[in-house]
C-alpha positions in Angstrom: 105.3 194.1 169.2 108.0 195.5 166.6 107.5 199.2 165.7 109.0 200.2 162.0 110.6 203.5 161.7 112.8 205.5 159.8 116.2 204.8 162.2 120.0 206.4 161.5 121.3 204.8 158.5 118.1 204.4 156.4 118.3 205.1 152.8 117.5 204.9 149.5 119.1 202.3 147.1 118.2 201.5 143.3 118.6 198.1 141.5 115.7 195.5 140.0 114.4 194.4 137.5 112.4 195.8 134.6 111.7 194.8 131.2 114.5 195.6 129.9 117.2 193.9 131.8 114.6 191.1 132.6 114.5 192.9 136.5 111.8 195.6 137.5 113.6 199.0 138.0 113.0 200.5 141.7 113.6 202.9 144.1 112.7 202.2 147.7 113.6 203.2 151.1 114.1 199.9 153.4 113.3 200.6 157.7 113.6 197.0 159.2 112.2 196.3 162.4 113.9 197.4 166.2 113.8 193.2 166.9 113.3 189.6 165.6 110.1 187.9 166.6 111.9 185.1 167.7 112.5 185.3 171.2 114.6 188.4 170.4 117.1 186.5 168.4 118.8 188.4 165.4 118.4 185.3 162.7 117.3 187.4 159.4 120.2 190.1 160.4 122.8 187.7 159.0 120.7 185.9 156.6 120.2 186.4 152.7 116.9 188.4 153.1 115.5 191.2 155.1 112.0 192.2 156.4 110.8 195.5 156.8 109.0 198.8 155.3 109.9 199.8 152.3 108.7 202.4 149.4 108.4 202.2 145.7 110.6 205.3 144.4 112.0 208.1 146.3 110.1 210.6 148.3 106.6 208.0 148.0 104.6 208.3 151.3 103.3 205.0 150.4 105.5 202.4 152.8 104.9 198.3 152.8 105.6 195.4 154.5 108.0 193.3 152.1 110.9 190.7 152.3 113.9 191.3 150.0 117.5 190.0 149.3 120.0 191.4 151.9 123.2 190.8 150.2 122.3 190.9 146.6 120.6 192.8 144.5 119.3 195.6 147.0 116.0 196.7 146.2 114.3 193.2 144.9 111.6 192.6 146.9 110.3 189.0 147.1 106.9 189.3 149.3 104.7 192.1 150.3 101.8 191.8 152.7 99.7 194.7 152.5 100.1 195.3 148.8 96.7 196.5 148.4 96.9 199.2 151.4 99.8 201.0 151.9 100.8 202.6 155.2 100.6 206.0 154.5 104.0 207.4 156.5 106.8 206.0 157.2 106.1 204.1 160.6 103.4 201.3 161.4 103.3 198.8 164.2 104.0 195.1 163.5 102.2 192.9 166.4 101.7 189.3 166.9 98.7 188.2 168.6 98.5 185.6 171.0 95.9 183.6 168.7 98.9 183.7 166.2 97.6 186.5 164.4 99.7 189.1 162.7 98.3 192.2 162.6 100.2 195.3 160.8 98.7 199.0 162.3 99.5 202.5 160.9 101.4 205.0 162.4 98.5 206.2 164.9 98.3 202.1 165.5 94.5 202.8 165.0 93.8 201.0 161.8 94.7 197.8 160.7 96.5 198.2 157.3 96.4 194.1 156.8 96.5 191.0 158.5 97.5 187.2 158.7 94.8 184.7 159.7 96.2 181.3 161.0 94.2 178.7 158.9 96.6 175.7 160.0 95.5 175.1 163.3 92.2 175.9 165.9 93.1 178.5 168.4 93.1 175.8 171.0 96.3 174.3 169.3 98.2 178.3 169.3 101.1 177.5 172.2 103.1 180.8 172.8 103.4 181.7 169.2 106.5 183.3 167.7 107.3 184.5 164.5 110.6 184.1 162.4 111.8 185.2 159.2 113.8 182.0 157.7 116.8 182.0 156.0 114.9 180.5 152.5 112.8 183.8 152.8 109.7 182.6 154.3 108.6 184.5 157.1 106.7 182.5 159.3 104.3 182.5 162.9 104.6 178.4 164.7 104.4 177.0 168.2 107.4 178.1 170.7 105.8 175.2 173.3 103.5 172.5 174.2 103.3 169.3 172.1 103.4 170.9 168.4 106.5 173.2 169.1 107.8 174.0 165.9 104.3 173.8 163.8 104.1 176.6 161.5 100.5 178.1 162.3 101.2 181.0 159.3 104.2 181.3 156.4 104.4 183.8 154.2 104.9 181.2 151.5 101.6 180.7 151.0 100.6 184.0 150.2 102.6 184.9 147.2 103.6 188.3 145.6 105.1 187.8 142.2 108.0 185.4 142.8 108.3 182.0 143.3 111.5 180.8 145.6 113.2 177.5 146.2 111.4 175.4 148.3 107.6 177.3 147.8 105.0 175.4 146.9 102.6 176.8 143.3 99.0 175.2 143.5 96.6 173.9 145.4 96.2 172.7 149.1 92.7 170.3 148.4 92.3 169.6 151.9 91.8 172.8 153.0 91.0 174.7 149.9 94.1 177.0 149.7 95.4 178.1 146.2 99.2 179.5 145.8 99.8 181.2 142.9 101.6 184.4 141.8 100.5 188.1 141.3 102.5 190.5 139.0 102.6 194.4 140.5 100.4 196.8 138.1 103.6 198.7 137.9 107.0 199.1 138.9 105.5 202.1 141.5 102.5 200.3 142.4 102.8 196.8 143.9 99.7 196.1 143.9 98.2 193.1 142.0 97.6 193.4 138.4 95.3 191.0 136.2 98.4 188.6 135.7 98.4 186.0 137.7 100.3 182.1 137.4 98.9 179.4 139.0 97.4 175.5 138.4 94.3 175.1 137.0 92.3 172.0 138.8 90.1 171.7 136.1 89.8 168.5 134.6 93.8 168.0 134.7 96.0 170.2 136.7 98.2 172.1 134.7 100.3 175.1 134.9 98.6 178.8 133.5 99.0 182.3 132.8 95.6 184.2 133.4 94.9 187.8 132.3 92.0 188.4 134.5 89.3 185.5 133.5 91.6 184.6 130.3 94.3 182.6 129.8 97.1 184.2 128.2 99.1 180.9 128.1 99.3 177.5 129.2 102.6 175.1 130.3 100.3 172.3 130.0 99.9 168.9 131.8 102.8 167.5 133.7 104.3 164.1 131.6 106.4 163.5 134.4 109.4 165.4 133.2 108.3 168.7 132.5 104.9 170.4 131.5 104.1 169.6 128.0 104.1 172.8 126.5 107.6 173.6 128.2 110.3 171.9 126.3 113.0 174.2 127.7 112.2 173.2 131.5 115.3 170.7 131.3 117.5 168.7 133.9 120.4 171.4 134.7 122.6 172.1 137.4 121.1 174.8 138.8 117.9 173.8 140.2 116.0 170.6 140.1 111.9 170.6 140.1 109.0 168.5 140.4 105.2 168.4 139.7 103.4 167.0 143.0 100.0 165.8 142.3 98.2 163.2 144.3 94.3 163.5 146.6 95.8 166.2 149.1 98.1 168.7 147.1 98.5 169.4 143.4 101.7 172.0 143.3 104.8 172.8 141.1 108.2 173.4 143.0 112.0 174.0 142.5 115.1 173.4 144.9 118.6 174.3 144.7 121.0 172.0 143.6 124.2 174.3 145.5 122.8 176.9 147.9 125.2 179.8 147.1 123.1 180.2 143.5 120.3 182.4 143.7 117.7 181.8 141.2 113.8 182.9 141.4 110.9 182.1 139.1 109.0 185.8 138.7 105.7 187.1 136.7 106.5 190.5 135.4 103.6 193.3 134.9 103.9 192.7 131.7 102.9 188.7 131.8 105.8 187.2 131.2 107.4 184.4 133.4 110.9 185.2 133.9 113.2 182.4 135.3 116.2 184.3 136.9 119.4 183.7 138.7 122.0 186.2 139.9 125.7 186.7 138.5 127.2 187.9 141.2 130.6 189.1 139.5 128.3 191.6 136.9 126.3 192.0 139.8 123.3 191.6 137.8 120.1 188.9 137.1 120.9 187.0 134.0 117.6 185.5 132.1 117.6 181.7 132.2 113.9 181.3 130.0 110.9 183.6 128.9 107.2 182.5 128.8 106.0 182.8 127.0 108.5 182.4 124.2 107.1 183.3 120.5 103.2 183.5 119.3 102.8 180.1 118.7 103.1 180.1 122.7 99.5 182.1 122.7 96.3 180.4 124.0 94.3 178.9 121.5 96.1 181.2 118.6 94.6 178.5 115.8 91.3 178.0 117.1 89.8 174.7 118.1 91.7 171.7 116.5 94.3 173.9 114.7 98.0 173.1 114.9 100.7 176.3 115.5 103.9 175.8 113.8 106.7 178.6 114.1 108.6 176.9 110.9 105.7 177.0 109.2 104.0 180.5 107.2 101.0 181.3 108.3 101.7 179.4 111.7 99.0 178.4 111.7 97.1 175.0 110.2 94.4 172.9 110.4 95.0 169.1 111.5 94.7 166.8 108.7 91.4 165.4 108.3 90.1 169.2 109.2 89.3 172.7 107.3 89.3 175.9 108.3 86.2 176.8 110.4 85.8 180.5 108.4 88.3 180.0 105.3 88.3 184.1 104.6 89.1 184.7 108.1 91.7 182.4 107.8 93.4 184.3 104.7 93.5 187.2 106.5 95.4 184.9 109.7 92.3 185.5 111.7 92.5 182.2 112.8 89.8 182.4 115.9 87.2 180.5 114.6 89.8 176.8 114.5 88.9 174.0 112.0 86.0 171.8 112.1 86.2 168.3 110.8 86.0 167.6 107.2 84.2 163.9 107.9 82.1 164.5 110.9 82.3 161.3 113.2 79.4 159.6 113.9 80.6 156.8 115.7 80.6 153.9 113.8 82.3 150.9 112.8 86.0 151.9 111.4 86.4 155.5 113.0 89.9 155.2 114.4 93.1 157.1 115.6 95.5 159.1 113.6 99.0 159.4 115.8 100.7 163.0 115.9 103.9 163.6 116.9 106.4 166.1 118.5 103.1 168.0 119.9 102.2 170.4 122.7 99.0 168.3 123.8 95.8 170.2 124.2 94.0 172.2 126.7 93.3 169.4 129.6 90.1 171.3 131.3 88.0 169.0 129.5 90.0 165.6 129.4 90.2 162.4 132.4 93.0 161.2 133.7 93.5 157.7 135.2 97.3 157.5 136.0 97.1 153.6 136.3 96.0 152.8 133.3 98.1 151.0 130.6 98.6 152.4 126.9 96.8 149.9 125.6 93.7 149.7 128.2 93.7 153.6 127.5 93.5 153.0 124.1 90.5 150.5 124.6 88.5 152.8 126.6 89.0 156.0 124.7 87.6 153.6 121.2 84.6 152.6 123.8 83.3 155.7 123.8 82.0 158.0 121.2 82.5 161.1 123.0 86.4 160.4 123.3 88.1 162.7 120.9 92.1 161.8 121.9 94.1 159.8 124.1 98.2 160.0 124.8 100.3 159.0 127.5 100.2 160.4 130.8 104.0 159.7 131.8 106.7 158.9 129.2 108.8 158.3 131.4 107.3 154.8 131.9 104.7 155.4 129.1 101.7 154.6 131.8 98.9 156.1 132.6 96.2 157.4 130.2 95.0 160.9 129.3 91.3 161.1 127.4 90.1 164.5 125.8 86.5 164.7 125.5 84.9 167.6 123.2 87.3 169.7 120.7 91.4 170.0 121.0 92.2 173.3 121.7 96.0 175.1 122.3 98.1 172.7 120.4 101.4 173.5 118.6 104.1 171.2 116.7 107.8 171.3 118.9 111.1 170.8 118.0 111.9 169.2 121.0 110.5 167.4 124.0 106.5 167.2 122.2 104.6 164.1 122.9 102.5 161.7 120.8 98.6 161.8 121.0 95.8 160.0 118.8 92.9 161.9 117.9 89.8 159.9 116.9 89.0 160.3 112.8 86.5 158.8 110.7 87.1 156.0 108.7 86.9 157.8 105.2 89.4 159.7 106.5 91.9 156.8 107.9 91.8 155.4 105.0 93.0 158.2 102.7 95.5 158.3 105.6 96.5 154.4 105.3 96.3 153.6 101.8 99.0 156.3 100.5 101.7 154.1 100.9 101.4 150.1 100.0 100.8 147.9 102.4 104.5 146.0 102.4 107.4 147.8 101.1 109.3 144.7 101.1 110.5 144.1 97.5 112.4 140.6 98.1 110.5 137.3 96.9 109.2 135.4 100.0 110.2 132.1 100.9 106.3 130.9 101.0 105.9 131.8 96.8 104.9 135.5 97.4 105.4 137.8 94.5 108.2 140.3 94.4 106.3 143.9 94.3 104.8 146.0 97.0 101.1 144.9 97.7 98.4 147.6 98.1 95.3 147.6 99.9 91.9 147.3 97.9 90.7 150.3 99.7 93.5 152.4 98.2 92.4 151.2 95.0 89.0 151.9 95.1 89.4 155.0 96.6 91.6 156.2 93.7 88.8 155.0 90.7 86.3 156.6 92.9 85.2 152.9 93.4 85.5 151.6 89.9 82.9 153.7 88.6 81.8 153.7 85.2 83.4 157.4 84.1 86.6 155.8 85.3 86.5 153.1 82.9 89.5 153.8 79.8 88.7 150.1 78.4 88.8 146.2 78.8 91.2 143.5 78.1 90.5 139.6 77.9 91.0 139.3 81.7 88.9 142.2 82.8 88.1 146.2 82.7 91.2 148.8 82.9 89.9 152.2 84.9 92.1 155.2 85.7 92.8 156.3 89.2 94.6 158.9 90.9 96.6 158.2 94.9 95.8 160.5 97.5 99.1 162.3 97.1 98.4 163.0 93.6 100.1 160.0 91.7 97.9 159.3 88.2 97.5 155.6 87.7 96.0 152.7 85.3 94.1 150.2 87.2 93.3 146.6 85.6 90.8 144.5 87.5 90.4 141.0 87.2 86.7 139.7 85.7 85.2 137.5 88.3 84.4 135.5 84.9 87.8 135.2 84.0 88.0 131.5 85.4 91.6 133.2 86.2 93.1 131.7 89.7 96.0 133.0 92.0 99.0 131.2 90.3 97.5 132.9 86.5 97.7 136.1 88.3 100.6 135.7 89.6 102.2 134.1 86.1 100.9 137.7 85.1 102.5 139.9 87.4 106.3 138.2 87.2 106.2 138.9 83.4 105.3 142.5 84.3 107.9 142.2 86.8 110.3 141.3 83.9 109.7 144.7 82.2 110.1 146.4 85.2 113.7 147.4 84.5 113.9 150.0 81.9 117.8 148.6 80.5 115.5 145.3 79.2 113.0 146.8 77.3 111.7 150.4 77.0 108.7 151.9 74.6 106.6 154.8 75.2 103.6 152.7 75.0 104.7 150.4 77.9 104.0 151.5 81.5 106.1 150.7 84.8 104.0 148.2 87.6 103.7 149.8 90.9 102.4 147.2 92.4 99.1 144.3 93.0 96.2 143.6 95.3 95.2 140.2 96.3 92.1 140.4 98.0 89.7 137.5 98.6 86.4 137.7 97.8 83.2 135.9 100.0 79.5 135.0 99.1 76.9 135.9 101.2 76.9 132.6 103.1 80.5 133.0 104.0 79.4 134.6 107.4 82.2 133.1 109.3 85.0 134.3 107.0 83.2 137.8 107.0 83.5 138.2 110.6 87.1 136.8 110.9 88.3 139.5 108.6 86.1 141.8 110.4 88.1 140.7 113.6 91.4 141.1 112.0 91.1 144.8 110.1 90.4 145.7 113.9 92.8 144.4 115.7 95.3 145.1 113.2 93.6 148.8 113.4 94.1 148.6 116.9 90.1 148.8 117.6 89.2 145.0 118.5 86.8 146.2 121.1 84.3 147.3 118.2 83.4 143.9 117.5 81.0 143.8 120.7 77.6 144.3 120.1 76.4 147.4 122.1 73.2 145.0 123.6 75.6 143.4 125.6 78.5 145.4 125.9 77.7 146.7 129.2 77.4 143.0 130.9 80.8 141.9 129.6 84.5 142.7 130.7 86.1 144.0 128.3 89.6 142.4 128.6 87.9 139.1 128.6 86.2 139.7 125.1 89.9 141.3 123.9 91.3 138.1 124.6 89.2 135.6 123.0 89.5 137.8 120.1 93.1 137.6 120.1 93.2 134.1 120.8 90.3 133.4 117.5 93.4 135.1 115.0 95.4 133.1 116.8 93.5 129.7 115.5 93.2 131.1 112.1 96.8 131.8 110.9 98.0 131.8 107.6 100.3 129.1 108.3 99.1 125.6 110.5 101.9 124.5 112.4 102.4 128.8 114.2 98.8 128.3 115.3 98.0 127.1 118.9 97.0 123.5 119.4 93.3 122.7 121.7 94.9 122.3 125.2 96.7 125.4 124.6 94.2 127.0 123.3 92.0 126.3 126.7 95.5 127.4 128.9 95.3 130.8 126.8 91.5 131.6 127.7 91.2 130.5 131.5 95.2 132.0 132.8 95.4 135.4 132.1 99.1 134.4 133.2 99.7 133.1 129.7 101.6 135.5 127.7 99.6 136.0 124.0 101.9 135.5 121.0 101.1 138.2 118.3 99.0 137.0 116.1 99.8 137.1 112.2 97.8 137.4 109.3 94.5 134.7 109.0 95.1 132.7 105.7 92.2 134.4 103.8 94.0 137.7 103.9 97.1 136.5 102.8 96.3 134.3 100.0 93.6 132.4 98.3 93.2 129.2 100.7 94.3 125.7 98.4 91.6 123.9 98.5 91.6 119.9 98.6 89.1 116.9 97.9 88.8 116.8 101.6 88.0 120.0 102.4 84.5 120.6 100.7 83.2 122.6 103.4 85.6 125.2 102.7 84.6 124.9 99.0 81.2 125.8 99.6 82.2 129.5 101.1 85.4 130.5 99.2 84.3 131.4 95.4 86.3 133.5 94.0 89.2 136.3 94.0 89.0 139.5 93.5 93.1 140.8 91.6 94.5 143.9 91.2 97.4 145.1 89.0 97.7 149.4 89.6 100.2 150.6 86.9 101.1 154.3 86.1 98.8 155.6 83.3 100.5 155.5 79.7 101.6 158.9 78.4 
């Protein structure tokens, strides 16, 4: 038993930390115990913190059991047990049961002010327990005997107050249920726990959070295996390194000290901010290392449900692309609540795909999976196989493994400077290709060694798109090769559009003849009139009858794959009977067979290695031969002639003036 008492030489001392010098402000009274619980022994005496009673300001009647640096920074208190009932007076008992048991009386040592409860061990396992205050700060009860000597039955460490020091563990115990997390004080006079609170949220995947009460107030994120995603200032540095530990048994953050004589302390204030401290001994003072959070874009869900927060940008907020705000007049008064909703809804069909965004904080991961053996590209396989998959990313850059799949709507995301990570969000098609067909397909503006024509080649879908798919009203007139129809890019670009008549009777090499003398007139020093227009570019595009089901379903197979979505091309009646990295490779092996050029595609025998070792390493394949050009057809192949009929030629020029 240790009784606590106001002894010669007690006094008051002033020092902290409040808001305003990132360290609470406060006056206490320290009494420290008449022994150690340690066989008598004097450790904490000499060490860099203290246990005792102390008060909250000067003349308080209101005394508690704390811990708090020795040598530095008198008055900072570290860990309080009974927070939420004071002792009122300034002596209370201190006694250690023989179950392990600490139990802290009042000053008539009739009531018990608060108590430990040993939930490490059965009470047949206690062996003459002792308790200890360490020198790291954590005060603990463990076996002084038998075969466990040494065992900790009880540490203060896993009962919080409001800071977090080296070597504590923040999270989750699974095994045995126990959650570690941190408390702010209500006020600098009350210690008592306020509605702040940090810990990890298990849900779906762990991550770190700031809760006001039920709410969160703000979220660190998932762990990428550097630092938490929404933390771009948790950095390598010299004073303390930290890890995020999450496996079947524990799922906890912690720090340690790279050099023991700097003190540094992770602390939640009363007013919800994380403050990440270290002492200065020579201004005798705690100098702020970080704040969390940091600005408003740093406020849960501030946009709304798949809204973006941009502190470069003004209003901070925006919609994703492809989305619209939810409640536009709410938005124009930055009521931003109510999020964006999509402006395509999916539906899950053939084409919906994944638009990248960089440099992000990722979303809120209560609702999303994560399978930390899974490849990139298997996660990107199994987040196209299901409907209900909104986004995928990484789960580790450091390696780029693992996979993380949100299901439902993307919530708490914000565009960094520094340290963001890349995720793909599931879009319709309509809306990829918008996305896709702003920019030609090949920028490369040097002739090619095959015969390919010198000009940037654009999609078909970017032309259609832009006549509003050759509609009538589009129409401005027709020339002896076909119908001229006005256009307008996605970003904004007017354009004059001349499509070749499928009764031309006008082939590849014609069109081609075509496009060089356009090329010709390209430069403005040759020839310049006001009536002449400059050549953006062409589309060559093959066209197939209705008995070319084989070509169909080879182009099919390549706009996938080169879409990165080959797994769509299973049919859902059998999808669930088949592996699915079988069916990817025979797909990738088919574009293999039906490249552009003969002697790059595989011959038979290699073609049976490539399906029955999954050992053999797949080439990349390149574009099939009806992509890139019209196929040259020969006496000898009439079977060919039968299914390839005609072309389909594009020329998109800028609209005269």
């Amino acid at each position: 038993m240790a009784t606590a008492g106001s002894g010669e030489g007690d006094g008051t001392t002033s020092g902290g930390r409040d808001d305003d010098s990132q360290r609470r402000q406060t006056v206490r009274r320290f009494m420290g115990f008449e022994r150690d619980f340690c066989n008598g022994g004097r450790g904490q005496r000499d060490g860099t913190f203290e246990l005792g009673l102390f008060t909250t300001s000067t003349g308080s009647q209101n005394h508690y059991l704390g811990i708090w640096y020795k040598k530095i920074s008198p008055g900072t208190v570290v860990w309080v047990g009974n927070r939420a009932n004071p002792i009122i007076g300034n002596n209370g008992v201190l006694k250690l049961t023989q179950q392990g048991d600490l139990v802290l009386l009042d000053h008539n040592i009739s009531t018990i002010v608060w108590y430990s409860k040993s939930i490490n061990s059965t009470p047949n396992e206690v062996q003459n327990p002792a308790a200890q205050l360490l020198d790291n700060g954590n005060f603990v009860v463990r076996n002084n005997s038998g075969d466990n000597i040494g065992e900790f039955l009880w540490q203060s460490f896993d009962y919080p107050f409001d800071t977090l020091l080296p070597g504590m563990k923040l999270g989750w115990d699974l095994r045995t249920g126990l959650n570690r997390f941190l408390s702010a004080q209500k006020s600098i006079k009350d210690v008592s726990s306020s509605d702040y609170a940090l810990g990890v949220n298990v849900e779906g995947v762990a991550q770190l959070v700031l809760w006001k009460g039920k709410e969160i107030q703000y979220r660190a994120g998932s762990w990428n295996g550097l630092r938490f995603t929404g933390t771009p200032q948790l950095n390598p540095n010299p004073i303390f390194t930290f890890n995020f530990t999450y496996n079947l048994d524990e799922v906890y953050y912690s720090y340690e000290l790279c050099n023991d004589s700097v003190v540094t302390e992770l602390v939640v204030n009363q007013s919800g901010l994380i403050h990440r401290l270290t002492w200065n001994d020579r201004n005798r003072a705690w100098i702020l290392f970080f704040v969390l959070p940091s600005d408003q874009c740093d406020t849960f869900n501030l946009c709304g449900s798949h809204g973006s927060c941009n502190m470069d940008y003004s209003p901070i907020c925006q919609c994703l692309e492809g989305f619209a705000p939810k409640n536009a007049r709410d938005w124009s008064t930055m009521d931003w609540s109510g999020g964006c909703v999509r402006r395509t809804p999916l539906e899950c069909q053939s084409g919906e795909g994944f638009r990248k965004y960089d440099r992000i904080k990722l979303p809120d991961t209560r609702y999303a999976m994560l399978n930390a053996s899974m490849s990139f590209r298997e996660c990107e396989a199994e987040c196209s196989m299901n409907c209900s998959c909104t986004a995928y990313a990484v789960a580790d850059i450091r390696e780029g493994s693992g996979c993380l799949r949100w299901f439902g709507d993307l919530v708490d995301m914000r565009k960094l400077n520094d340290n963001g990570q890349e995720i793909y969000i599931r879009m319709a098609a309509s809306d990829l290709a918008v996305e896709m067909n702003c920019i030609p397909k090949s920028g490369n503006t040097e002739e090619d060694p095959k015969g390919d024509i010198e000009l940037p080649i654009f999609d078909f879908a970017t032309i259609a798109t832009a006549t509003n798919n050759f509609t009538f009203g589009n129409k401005i007139g027709e020339g002896g090769f076909g119908p001229v129809y006005k256009g307008k890019l996605c970003d904004g670009l007017e354009i004059a559009v001349k499509r070749l008549s499928r009764n031309s009777h006008q082939g590849l090499n014609e069109f081609k003849n075509e496009v060089v003398k356009a090329i010709d007139l390209r430069v403005p020093k040759k020839l310049q009139h006001r009536n002449l227009v400059k050549l953006l570019g062409c589309c060559i595009q093959g066209f197939f009858t209705s008995s070319s089901s084989r070509n169909v379903v080879d182009l099919r197979a390549w706009k996938l794959w080169r879409d990165g979505n080959p797994i769509e091309l299973i049919e859902e009646s059998i999808a669930s009977s088949c592996v699915p990295s079988e069916v990817l490779r025979c797909i990738h092996v088919a574009l293999l067979c039906v490249q552009h050029y003969p002697d790059v595609r595989p011959s038979m025998p290699l073609v049976s290695l490539m399906l029955i070792s999954e050992a053999t390493r797949l080439p990349t394949p390149k574009a099939p031969g009806f992509v890139r050009r019209n196929l040259h057809l020969t006496d000898s192949s009439s079977s060919f002639q039968e299914i390839v009929t005609t072309n389909e030629m594009t020329i998109s020029l800028l609209e005269p003036r």
